[in-house]
PyMOL Python script that loads the backbone (N, CA, C, O; Angstrom):
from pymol import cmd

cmd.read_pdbstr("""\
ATOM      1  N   UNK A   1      24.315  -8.196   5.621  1.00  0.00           N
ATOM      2  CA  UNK A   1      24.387  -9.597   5.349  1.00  0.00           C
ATOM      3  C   UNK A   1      24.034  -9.811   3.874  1.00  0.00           C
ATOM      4  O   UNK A   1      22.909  -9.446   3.533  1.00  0.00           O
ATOM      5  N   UNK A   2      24.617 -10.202   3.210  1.00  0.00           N
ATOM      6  CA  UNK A   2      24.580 -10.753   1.524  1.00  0.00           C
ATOM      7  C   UNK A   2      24.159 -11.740   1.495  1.00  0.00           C
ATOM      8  O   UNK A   2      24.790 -12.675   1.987  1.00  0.00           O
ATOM      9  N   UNK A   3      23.000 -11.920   0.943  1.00  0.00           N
ATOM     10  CA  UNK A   3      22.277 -13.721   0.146  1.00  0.00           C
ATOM     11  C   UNK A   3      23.433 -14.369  -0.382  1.00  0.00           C
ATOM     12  O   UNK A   3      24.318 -13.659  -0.860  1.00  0.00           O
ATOM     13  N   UNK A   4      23.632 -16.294  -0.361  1.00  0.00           N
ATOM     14  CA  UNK A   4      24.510 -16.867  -0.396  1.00  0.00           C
ATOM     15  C   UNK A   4      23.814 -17.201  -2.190  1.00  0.00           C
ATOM     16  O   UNK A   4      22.687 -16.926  -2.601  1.00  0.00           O
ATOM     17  N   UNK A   5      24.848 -17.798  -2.869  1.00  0.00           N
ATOM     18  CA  UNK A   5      24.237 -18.558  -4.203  1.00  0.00           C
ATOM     19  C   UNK A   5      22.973 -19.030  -4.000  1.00  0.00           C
ATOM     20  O   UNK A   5      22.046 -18.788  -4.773  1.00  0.00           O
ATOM     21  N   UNK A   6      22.858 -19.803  -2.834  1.00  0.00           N
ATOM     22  CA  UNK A   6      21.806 -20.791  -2.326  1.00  0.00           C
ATOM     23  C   UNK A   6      20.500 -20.248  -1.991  1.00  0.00           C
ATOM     24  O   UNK A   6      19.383 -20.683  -2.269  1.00  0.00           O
ATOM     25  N   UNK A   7      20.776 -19.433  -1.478  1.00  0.00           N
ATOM     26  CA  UNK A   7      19.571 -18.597  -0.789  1.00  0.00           C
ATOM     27  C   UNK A   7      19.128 -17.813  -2.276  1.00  0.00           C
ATOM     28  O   UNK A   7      18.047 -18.171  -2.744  1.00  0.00           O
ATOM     29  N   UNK A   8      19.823 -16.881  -2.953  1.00  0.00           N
ATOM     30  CA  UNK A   8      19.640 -16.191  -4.332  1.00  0.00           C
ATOM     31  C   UNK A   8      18.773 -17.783  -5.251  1.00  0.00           C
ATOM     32  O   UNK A   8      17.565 -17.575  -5.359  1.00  0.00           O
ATOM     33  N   UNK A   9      19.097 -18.819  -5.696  1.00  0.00           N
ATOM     34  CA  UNK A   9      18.328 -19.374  -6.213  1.00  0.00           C
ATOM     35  C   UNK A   9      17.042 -20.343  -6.069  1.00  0.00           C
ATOM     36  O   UNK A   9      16.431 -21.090  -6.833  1.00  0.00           O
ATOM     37  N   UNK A  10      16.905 -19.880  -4.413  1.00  0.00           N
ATOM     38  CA  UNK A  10      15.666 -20.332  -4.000  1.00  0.00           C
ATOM     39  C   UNK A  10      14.504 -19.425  -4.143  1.00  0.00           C
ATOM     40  O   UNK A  10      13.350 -19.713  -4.460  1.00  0.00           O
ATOM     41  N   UNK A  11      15.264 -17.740  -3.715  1.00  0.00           N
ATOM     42  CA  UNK A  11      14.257 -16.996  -3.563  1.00  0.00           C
ATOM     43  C   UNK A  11      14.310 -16.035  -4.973  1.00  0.00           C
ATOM     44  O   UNK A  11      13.106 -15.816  -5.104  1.00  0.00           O
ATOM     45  N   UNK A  12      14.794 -15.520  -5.801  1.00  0.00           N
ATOM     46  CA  UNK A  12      14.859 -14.843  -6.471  1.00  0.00           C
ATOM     47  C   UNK A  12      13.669 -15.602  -7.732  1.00  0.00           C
ATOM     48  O   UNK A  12      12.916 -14.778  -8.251  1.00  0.00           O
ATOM     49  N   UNK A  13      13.528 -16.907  -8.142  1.00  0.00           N
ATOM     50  CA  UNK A  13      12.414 -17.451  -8.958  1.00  0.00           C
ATOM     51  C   UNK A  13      11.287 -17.367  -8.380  1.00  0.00           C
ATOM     52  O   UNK A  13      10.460 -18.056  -8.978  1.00  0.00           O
ATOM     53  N   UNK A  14      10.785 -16.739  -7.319  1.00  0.00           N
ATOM     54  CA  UNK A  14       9.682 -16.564  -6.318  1.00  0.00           C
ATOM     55  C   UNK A  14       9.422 -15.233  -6.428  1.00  0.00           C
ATOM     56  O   UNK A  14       8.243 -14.987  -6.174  1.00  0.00           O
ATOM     57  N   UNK A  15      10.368 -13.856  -6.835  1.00  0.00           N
ATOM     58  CA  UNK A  15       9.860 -13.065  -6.396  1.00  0.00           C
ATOM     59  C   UNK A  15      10.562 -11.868  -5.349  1.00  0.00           C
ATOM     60  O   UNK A  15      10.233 -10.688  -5.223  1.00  0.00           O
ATOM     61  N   UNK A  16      11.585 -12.594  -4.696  1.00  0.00           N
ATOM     62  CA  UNK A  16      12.450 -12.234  -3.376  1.00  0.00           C
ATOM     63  C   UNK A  16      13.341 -11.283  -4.254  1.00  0.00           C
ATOM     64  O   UNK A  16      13.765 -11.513  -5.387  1.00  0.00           O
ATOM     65  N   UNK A  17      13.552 -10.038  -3.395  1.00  0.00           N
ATOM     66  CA  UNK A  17      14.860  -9.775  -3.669  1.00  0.00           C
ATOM     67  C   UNK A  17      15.853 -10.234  -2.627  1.00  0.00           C
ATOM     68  O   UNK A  17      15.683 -10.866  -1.584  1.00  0.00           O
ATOM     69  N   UNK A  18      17.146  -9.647  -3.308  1.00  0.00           N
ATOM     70  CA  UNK A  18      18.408 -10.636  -2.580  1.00  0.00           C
ATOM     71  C   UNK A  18      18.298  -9.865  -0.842  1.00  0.00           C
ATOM     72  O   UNK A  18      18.928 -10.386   0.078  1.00  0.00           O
ATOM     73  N   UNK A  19      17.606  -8.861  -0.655  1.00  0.00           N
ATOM     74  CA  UNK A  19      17.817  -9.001   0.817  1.00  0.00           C
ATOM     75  C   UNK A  19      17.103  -9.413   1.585  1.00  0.00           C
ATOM     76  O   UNK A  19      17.307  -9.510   2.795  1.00  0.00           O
ATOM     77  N   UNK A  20      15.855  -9.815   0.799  1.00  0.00           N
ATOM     78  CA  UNK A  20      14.844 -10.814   1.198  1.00  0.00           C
ATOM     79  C   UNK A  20      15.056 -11.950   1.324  1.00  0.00           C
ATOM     80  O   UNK A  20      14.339 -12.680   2.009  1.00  0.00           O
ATOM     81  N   UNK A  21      16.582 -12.532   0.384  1.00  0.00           N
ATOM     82  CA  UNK A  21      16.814 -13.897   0.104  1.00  0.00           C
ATOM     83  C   UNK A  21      17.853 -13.817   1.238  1.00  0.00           C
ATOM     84  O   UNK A  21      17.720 -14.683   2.103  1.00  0.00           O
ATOM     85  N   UNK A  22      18.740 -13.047   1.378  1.00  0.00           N
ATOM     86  CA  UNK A  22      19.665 -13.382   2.810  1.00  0.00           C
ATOM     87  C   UNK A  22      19.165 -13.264   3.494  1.00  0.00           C
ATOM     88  O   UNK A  22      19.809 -12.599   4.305  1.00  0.00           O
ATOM     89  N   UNK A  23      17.499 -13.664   4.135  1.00  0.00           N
ATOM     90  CA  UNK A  23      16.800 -13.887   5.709  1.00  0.00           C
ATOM     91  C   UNK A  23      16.317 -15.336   5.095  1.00  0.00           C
ATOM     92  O   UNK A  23      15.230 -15.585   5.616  1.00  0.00           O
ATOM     93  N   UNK A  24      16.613 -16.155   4.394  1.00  0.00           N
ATOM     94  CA  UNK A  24      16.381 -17.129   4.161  1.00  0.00           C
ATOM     95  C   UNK A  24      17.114 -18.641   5.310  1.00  0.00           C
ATOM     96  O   UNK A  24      18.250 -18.789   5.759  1.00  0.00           O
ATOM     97  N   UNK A  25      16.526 -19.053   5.374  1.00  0.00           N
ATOM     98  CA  UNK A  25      17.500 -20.459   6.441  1.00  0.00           C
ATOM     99  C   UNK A  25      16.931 -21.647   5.668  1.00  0.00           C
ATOM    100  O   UNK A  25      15.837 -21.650   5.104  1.00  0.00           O
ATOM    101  N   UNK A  26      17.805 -22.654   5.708  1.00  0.00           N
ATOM    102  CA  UNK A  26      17.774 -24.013   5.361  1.00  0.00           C
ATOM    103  C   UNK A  26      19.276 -24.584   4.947  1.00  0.00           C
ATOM    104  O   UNK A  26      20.229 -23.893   4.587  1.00  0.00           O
ATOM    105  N   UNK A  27      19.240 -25.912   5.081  1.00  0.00           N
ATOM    106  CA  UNK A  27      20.464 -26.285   4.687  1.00  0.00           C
ATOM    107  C   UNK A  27      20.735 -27.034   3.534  1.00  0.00           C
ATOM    108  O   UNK A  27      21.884 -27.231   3.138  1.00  0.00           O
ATOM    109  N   UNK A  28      19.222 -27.676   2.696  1.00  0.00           N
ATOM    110  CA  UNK A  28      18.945 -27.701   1.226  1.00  0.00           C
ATOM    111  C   UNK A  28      18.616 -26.629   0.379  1.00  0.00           C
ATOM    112  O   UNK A  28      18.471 -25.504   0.857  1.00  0.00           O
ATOM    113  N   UNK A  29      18.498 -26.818  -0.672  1.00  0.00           N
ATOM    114  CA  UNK A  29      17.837 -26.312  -1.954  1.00  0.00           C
ATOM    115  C   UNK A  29      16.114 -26.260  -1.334  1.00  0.00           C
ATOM    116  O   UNK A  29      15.494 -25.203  -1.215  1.00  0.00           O
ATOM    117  N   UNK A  30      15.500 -27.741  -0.961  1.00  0.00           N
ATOM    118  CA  UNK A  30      14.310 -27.810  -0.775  1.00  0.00           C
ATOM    119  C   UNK A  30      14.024 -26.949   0.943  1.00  0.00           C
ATOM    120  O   UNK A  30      12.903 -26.507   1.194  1.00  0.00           O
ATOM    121  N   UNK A  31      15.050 -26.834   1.859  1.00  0.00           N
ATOM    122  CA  UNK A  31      14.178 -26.267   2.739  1.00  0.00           C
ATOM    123  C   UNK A  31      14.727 -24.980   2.220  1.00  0.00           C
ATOM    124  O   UNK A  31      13.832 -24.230   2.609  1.00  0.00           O
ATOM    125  N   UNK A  32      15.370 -24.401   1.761  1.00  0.00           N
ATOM    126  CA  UNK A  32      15.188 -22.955   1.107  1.00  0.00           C
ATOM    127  C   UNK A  32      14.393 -22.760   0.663  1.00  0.00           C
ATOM    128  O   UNK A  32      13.869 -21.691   0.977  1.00  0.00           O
ATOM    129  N   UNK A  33      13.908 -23.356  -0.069  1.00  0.00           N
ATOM    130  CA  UNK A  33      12.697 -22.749  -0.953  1.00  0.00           C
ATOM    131  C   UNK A  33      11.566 -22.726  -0.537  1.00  0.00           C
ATOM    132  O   UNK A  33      10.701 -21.909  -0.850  1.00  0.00           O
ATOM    133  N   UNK A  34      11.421 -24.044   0.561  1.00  0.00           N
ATOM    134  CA  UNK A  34      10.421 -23.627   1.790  1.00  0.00           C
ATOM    135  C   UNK A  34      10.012 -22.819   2.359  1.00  0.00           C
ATOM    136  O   UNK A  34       8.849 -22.623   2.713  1.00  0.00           O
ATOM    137  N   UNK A  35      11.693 -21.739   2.663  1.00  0.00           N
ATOM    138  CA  UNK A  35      11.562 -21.067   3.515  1.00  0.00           C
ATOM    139  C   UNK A  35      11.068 -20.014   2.748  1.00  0.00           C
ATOM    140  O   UNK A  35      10.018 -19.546   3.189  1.00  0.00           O
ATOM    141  N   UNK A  36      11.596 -19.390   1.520  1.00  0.00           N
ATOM    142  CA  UNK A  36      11.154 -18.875   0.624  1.00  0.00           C
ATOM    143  C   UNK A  36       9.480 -18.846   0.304  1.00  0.00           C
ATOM    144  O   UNK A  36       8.945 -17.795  -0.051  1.00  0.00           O
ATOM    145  N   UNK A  37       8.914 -19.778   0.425  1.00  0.00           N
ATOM    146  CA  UNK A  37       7.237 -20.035   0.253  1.00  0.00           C
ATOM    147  C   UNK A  37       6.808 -19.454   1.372  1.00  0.00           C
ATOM    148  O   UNK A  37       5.902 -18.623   1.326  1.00  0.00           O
ATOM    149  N   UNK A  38       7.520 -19.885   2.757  1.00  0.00           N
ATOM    150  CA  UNK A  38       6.838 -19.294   3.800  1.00  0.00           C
ATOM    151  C   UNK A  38       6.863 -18.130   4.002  1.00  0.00           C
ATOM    152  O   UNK A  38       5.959 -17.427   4.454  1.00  0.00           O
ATOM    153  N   UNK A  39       8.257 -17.738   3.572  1.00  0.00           N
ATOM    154  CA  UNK A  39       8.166 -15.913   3.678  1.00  0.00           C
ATOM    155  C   UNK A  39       7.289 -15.050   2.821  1.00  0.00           C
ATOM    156  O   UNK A  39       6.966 -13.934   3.226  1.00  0.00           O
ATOM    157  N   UNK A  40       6.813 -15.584   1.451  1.00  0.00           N
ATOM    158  CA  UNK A  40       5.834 -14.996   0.922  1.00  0.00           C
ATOM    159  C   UNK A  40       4.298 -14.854   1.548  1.00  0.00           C
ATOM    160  O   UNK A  40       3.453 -13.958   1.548  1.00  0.00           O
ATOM    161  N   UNK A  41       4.401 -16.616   2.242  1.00  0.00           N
ATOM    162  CA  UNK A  41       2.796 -16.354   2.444  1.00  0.00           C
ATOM    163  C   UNK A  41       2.399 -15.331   4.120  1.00  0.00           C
ATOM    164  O   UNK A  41       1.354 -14.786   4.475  1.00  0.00           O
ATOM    165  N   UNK A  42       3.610 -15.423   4.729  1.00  0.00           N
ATOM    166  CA  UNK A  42       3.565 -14.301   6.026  1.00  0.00           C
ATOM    167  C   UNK A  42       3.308 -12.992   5.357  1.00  0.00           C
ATOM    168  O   UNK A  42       2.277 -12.369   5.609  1.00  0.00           O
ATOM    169  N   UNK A  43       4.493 -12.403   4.238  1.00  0.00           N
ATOM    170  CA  UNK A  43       4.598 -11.075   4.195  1.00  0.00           C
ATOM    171  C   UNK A  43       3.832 -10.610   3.285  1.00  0.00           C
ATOM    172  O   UNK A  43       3.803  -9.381   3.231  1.00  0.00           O
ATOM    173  N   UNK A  44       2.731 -11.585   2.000  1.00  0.00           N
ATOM    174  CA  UNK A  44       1.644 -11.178   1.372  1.00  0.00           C
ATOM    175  C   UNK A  44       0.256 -11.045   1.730  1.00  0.00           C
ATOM    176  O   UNK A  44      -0.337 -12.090   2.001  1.00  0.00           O
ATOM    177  N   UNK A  45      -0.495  -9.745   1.791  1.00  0.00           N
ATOM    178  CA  UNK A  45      -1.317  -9.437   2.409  1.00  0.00           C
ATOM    179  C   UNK A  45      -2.331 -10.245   1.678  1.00  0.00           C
ATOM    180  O   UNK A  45      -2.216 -10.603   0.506  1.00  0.00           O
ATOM    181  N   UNK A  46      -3.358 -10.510   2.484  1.00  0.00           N
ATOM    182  CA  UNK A  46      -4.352 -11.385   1.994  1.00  0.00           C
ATOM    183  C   UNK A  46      -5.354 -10.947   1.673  1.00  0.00           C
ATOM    184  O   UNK A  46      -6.108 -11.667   1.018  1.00  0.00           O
ATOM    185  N   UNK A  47      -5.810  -9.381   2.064  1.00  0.00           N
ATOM    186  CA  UNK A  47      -6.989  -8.688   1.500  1.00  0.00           C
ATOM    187  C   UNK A  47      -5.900  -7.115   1.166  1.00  0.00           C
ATOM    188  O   UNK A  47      -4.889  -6.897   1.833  1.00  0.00           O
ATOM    189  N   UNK A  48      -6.388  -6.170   0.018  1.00  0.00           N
ATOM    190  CA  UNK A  48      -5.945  -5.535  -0.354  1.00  0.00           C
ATOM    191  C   UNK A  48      -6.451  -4.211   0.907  1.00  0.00           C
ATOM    192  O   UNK A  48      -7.432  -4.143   1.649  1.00  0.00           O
ATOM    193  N   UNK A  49      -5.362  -3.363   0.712  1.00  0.00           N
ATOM    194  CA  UNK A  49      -6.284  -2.423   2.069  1.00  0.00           C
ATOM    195  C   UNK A  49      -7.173  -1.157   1.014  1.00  0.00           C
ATOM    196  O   UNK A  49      -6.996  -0.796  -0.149  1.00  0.00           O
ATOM    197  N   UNK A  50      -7.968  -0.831   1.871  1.00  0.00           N
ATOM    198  CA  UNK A  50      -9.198  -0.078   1.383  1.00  0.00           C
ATOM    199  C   UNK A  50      -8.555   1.057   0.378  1.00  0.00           C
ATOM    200  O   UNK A  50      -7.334   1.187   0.473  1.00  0.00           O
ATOM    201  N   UNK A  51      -9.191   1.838  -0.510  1.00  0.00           N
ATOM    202  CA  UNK A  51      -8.697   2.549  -1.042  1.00  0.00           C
ATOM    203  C   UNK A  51      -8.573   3.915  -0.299  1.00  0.00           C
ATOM    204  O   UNK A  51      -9.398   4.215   0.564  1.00  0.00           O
ATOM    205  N   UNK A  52      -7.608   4.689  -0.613  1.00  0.00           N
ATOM    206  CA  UNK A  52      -7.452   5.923  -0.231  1.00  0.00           C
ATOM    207  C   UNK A  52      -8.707   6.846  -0.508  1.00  0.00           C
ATOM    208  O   UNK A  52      -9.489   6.616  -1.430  1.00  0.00           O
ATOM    209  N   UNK A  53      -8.828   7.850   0.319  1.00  0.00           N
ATOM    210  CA  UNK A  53     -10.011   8.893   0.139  1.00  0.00           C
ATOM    211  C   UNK A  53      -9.315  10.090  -0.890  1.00  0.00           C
ATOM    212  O   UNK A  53      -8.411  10.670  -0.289  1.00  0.00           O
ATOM    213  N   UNK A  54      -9.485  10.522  -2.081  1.00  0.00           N
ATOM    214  CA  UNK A  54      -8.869  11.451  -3.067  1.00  0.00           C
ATOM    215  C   UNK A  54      -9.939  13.129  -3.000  1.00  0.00           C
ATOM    216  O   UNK A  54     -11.083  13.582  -3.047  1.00  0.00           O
ATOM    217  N   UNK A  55      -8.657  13.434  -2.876  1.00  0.00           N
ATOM    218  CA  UNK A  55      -9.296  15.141  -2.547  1.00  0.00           C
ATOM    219  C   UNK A  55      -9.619  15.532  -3.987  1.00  0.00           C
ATOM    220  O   UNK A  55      -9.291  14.889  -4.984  1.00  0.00           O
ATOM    221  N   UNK A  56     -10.603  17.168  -3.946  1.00  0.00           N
ATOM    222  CA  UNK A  56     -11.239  17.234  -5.311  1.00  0.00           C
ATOM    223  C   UNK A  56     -12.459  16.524  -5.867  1.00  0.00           C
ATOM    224  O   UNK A  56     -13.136  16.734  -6.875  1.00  0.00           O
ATOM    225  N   UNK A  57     -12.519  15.776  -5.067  1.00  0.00           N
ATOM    226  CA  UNK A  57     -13.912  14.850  -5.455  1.00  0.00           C
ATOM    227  C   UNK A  57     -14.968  15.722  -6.055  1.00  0.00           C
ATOM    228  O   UNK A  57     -14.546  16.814  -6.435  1.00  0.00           O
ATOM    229  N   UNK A  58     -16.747  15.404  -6.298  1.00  0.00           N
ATOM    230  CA  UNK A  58     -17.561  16.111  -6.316  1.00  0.00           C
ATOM    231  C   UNK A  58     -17.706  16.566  -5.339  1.00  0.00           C
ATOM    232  O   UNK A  58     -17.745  15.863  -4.329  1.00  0.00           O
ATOM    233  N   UNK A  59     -17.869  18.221  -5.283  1.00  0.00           N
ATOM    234  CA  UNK A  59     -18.409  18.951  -3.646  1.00  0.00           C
ATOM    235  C   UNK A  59     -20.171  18.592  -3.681  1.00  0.00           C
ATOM    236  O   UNK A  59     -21.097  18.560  -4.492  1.00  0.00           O
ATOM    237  N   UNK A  60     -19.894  18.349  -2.163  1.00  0.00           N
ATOM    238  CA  UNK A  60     -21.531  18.131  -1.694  1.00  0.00           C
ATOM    239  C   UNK A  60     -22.209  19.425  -1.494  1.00  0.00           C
ATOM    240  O   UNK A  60     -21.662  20.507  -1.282  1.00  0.00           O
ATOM    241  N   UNK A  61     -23.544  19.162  -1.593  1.00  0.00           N
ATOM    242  CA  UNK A  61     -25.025  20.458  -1.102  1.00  0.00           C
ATOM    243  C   UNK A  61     -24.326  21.348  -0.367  1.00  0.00           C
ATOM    244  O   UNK A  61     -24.492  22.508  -0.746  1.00  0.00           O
ATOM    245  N   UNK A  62     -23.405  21.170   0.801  1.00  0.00           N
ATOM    246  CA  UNK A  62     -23.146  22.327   1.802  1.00  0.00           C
ATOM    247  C   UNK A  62     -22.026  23.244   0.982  1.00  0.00           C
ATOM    248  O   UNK A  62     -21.500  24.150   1.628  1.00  0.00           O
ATOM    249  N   UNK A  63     -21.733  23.105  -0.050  1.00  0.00           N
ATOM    250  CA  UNK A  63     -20.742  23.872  -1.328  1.00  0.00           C
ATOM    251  C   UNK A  63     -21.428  24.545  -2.512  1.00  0.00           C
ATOM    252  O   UNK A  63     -21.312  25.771  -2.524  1.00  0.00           O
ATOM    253  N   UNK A  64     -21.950  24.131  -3.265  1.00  0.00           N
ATOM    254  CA  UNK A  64     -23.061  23.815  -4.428  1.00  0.00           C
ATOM    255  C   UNK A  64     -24.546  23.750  -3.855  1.00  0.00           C
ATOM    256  O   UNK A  64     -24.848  22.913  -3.004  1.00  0.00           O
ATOM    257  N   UNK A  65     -25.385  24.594  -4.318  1.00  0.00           N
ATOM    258  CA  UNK A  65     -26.578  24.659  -3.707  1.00  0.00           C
ATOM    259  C   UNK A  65     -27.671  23.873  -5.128  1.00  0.00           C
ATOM    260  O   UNK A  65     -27.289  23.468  -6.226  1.00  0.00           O
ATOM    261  N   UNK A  66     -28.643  23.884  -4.727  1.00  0.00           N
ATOM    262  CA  UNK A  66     -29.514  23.273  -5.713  1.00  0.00           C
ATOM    263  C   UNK A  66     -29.637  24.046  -7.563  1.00  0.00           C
ATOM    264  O   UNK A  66     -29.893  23.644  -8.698  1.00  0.00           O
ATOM    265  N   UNK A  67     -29.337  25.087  -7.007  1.00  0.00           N
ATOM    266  CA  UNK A  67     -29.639  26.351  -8.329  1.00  0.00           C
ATOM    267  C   UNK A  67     -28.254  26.764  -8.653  1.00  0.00           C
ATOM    268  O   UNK A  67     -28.070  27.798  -9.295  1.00  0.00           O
ATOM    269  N   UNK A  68     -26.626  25.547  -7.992  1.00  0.00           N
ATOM    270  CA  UNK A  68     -25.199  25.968  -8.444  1.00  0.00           C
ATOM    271  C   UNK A  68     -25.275  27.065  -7.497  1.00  0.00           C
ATOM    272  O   UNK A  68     -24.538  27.885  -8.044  1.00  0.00           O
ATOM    273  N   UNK A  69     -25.659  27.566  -6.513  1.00  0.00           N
ATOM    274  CA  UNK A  69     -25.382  28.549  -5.900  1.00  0.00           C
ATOM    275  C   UNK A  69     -23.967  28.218  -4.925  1.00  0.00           C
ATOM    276  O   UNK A  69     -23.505  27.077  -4.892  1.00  0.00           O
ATOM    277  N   UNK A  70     -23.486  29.100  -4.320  1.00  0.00           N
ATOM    278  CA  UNK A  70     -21.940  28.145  -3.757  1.00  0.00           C
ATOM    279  C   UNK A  70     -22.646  28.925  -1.774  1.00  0.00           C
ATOM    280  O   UNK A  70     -22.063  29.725  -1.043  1.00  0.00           O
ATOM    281  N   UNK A  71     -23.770  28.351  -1.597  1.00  0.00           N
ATOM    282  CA  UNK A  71     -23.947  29.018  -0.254  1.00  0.00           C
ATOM    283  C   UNK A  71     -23.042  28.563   0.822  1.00  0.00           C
ATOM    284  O   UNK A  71     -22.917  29.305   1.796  1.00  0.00           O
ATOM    285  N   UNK A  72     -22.276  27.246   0.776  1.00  0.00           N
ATOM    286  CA  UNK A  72     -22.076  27.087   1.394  1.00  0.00           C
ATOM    287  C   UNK A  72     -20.702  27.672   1.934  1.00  0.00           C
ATOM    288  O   UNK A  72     -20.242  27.631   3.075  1.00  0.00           O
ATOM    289  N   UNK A  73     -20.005  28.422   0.367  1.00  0.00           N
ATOM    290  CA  UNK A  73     -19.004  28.919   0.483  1.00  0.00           C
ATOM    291  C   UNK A  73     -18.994  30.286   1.058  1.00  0.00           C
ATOM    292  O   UNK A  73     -18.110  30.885   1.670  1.00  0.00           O
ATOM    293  N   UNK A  74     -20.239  30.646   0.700  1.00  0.00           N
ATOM    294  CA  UNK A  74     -20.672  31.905   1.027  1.00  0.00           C
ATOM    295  C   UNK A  74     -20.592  32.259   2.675  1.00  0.00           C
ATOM    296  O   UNK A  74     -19.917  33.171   3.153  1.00  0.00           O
ATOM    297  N   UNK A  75     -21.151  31.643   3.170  1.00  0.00           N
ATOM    298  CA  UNK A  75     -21.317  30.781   5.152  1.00  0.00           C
ATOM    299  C   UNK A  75     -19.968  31.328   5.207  1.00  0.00           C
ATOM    300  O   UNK A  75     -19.608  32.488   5.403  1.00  0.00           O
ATOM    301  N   UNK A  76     -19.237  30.188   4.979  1.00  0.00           N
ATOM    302  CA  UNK A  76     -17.712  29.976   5.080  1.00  0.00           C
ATOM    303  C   UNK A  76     -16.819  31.552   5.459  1.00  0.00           C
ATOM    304  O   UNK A  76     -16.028  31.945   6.317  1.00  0.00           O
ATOM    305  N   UNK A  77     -17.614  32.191   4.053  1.00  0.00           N
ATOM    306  CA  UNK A  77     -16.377  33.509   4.135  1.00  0.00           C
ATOM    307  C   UNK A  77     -17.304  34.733   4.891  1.00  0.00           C
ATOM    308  O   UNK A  77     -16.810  35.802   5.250  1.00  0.00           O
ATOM    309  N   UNK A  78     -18.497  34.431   5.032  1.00  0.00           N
ATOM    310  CA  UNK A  78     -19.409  35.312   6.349  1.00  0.00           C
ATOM    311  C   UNK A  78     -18.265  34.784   7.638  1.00  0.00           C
ATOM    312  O   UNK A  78     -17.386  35.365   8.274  1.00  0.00           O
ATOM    313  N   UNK A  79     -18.718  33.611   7.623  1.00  0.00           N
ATOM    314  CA  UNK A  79     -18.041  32.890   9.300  1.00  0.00           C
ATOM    315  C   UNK A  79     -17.069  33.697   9.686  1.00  0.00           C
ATOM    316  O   UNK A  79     -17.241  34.457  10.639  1.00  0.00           O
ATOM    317  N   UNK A  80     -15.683  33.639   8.866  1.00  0.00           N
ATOM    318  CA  UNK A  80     -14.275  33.858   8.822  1.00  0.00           C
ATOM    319  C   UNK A  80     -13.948  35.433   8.570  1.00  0.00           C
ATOM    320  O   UNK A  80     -12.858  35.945   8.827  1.00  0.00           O
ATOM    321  N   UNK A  81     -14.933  36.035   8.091  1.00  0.00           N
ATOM    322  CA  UNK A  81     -14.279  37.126   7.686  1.00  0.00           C
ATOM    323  C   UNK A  81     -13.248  37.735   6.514  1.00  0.00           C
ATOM    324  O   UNK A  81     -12.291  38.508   6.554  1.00  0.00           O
ATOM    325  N   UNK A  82     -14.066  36.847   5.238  1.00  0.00           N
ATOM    326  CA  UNK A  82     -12.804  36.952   4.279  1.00  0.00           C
ATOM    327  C   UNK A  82     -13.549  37.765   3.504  1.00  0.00           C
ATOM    328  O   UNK A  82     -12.815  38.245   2.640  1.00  0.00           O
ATOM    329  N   UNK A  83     -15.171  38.323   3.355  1.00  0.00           N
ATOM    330  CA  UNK A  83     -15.619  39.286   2.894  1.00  0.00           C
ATOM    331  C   UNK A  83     -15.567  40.256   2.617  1.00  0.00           C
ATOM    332  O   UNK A  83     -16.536  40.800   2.089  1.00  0.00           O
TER     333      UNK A  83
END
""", "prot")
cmd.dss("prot")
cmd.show_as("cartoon", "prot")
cmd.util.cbc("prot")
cmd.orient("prot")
């Protein structure tokens, strides 16, 4: 379905792209652009979502020991058998 002229200059000064603007309904300029307002305020989130957790961080105590020792890595390759 292709946005009409009508629908393209209600929603495209808002923000819309045109396939955002062909789910538009009204049979003015003004309820287009209505509809246009309303579709922003449904599909814009109102709190941002939490941030992602990023690998690499600082390693904690069970990695890095107090004296830089890596015991915890040490454990690790006892446990597993990579010794």
């Amino acid at each position: 379905m292709e946005a009409t002229p009508e629908q393209l200059a209600a929603g495209e000064p808002k923000g819309l792209t045109p396939t955002m603007c062909a789910r538009l309904r009204g049979e003015t300029p003004e309820e287009l652009s209505a509809d246009a307002d309303a579709f922003l305020t449904e599909w814009t989130p109102t709190e941002l979502p939490a941030p992602a957790h990023l690998s690499g961080g600082p390693r904690g105590p069970d990695v890095v020991g107090p004296a830089g020792t890596n015991r915890g890595a040490l454990r690790y390759r006892a446990k597993h058998g990579k010794d």
